[in-house]
PALUM-311514 format. One line per field, with one value per residue (C-alpha): z, x, y; residue number from 1; residue in three letters. Coordinates in steps of 0.5 Angstrom, whole numbers. Each point is the difference from the previous one (the first is absolute). Example, Ala and Ser with C-alpha at 12.3 -4.5 7.8 and 13.67 -1.06 7.14 Angstrom:
PALUM-311514
Z	16; -2
X	25; 2
Y	-9; 7
i	1; 2
aa	ALA; SER
***
This chain:
PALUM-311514
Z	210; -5; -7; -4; -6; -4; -6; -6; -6; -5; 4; 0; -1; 7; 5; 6; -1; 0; 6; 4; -3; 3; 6; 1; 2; -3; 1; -6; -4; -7; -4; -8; -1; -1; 4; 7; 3; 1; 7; 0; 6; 3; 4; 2; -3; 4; -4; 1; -3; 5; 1; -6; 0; -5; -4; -4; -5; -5; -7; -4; -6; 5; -6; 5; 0; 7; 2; -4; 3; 8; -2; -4; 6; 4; -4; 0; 7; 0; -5; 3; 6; -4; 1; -6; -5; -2; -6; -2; -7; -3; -4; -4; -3; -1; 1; -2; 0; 7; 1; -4; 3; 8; -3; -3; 8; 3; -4; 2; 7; 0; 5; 1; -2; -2; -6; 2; -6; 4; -3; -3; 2; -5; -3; -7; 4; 4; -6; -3; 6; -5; -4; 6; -2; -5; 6; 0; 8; 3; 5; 1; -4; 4; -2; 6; 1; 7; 0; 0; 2; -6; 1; 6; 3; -5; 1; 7; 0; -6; 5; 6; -4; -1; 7
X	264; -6; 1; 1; -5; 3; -5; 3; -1; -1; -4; -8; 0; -4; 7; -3; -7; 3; 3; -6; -4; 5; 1; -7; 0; 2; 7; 3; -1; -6; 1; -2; 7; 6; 6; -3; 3; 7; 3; -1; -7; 0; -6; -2; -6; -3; -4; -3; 6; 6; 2; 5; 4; -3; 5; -3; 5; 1; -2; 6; -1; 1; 0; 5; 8; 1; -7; 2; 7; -3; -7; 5; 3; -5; -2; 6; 0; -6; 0; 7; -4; -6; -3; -5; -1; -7; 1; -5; -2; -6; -4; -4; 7; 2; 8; 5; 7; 1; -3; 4; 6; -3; -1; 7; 2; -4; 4; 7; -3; -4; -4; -6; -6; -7; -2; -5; -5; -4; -6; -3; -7; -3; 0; 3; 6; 1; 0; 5; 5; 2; 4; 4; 4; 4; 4; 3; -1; 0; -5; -8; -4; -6; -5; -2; -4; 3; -4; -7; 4; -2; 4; 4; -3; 4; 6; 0; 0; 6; 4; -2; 3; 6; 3
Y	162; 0; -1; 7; 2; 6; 4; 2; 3; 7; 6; 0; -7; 0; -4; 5; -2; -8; 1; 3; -5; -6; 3; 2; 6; 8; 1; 2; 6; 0; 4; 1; 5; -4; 0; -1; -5; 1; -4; -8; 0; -6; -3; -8; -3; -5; -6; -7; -2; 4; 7; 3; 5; 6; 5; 5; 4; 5; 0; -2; 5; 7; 6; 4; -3; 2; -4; -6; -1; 0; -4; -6; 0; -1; -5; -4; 1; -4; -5; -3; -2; -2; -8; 3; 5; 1; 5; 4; 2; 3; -4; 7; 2; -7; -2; 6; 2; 1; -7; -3; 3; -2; -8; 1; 2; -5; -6; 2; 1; -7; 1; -4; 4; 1; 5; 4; 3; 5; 5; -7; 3; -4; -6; 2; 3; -5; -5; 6; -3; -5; 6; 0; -7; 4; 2; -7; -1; -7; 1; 0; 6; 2; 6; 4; 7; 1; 7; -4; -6; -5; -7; 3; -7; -2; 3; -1; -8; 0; 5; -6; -5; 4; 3
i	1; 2; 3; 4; 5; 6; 7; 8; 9; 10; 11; 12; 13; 14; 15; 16; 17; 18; 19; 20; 21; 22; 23; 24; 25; 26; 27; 28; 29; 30; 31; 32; 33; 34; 35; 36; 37; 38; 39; 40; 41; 42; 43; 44; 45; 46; 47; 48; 49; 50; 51; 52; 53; 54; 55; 56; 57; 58; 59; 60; 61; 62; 63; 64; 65; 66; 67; 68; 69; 70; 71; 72; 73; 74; 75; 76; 77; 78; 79; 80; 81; 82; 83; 84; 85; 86; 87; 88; 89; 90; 91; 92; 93; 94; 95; 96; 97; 98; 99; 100; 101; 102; 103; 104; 105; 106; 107; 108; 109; 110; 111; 112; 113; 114; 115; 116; 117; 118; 119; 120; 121; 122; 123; 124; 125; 126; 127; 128; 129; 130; 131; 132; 133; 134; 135; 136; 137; 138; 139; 140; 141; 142; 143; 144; 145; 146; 147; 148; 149; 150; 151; 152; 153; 154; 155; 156; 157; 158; 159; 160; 161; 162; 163
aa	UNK; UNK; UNK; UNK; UNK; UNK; UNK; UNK; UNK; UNK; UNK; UNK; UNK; UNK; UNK; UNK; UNK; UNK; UNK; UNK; UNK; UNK; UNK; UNK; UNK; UNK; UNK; UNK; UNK; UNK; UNK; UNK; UNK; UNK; UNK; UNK; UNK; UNK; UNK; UNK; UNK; UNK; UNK; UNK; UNK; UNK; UNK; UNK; UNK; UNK; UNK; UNK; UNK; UNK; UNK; UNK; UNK; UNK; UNK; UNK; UNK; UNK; UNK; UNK; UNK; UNK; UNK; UNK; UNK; UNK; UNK; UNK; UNK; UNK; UNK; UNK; UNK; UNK; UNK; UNK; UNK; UNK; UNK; UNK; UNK; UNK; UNK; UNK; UNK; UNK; UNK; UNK; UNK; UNK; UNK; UNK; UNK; UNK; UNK; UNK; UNK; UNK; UNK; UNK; UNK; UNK; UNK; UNK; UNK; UNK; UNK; UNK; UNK; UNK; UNK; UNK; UNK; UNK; UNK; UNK; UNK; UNK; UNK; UNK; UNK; UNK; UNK; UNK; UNK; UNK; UNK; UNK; UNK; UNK; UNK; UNK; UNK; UNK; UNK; UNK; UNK; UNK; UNK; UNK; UNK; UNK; UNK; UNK; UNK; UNK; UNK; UNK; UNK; UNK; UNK; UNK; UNK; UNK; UNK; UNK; UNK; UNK; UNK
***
């Protein structure tokens, strides 16, 4: 069975945008408007390295209860058989409080991961990546623009060496 990779983080971090990267093709719903993904989407990614199982996941910070509760399910489902986490953050709006709360979850979890800085299209908000130490997370630090596929070289070998 190939190793499992889950996508985590807050809503319009870019997670669905991450995951058509890494599998190389347009599967998951893009969209600007929050709240778009909702089930976990699975999909195989086939590299130099091996094949991995991709699971992208709902935003953590849903605004409507209902959502909330079915997407932190959905997402509990798949964290529980992750082999990695890459957990998606903003690197324009820098660390907030549902990223604290996401890092406090991945600690108690302790599940080997990787944390994702995405929207680093430049060179200072990729340098702004290393606010996101704050959150305390041992694990590598990687800023990426996953749209325009900055550094996604990168991060595609820290996930090589990983599964």
């Amino acid at each position: 069975m190939p190793p499992v990779v889950v996508i985590i983080g807050r809503t319009n971090v870019g997670k669905s945008t991450l995951f058509n990267r890494l599998i190389a093709r347009r599967l998951a719903i893009v969209d600007a408007l929050p709240g778009v993904t909702r089930d976990r989407m699975y999909a195989e990614a086939r590299r130099p390295f091996g094949r991995f199982d991709v699971v992208d996941t709902g935003g953590w910070d849903q605004a409507d209860p209902e959502m909330r509760q079915l997407v932190d399910e959905q997402r509990q489902l798949a964290l529980a058989e992750a082999d990695l986490v890459l957990f998606v953050v903003d690197a324009a709006e820098g660390p907030l409080p549902e990223d604290v709360e996401i890092a406090a979850e991945l600690r108690r979890l302790g599940r080997p991961l990787i944390l994702v800085v995405n929207k680093a299209d430049d060179e200072k908000l990729e340098l702004g990546a290393a606010d996101f130490y704050s959150l305390g997370l041992d694990a590598p630090v990687i800023a990426i623009a996953a749209k325009g596929r900055r550094n996604l070289s990168r991060l595609l070998a820290a996930v090589g060496e990983r599964v």
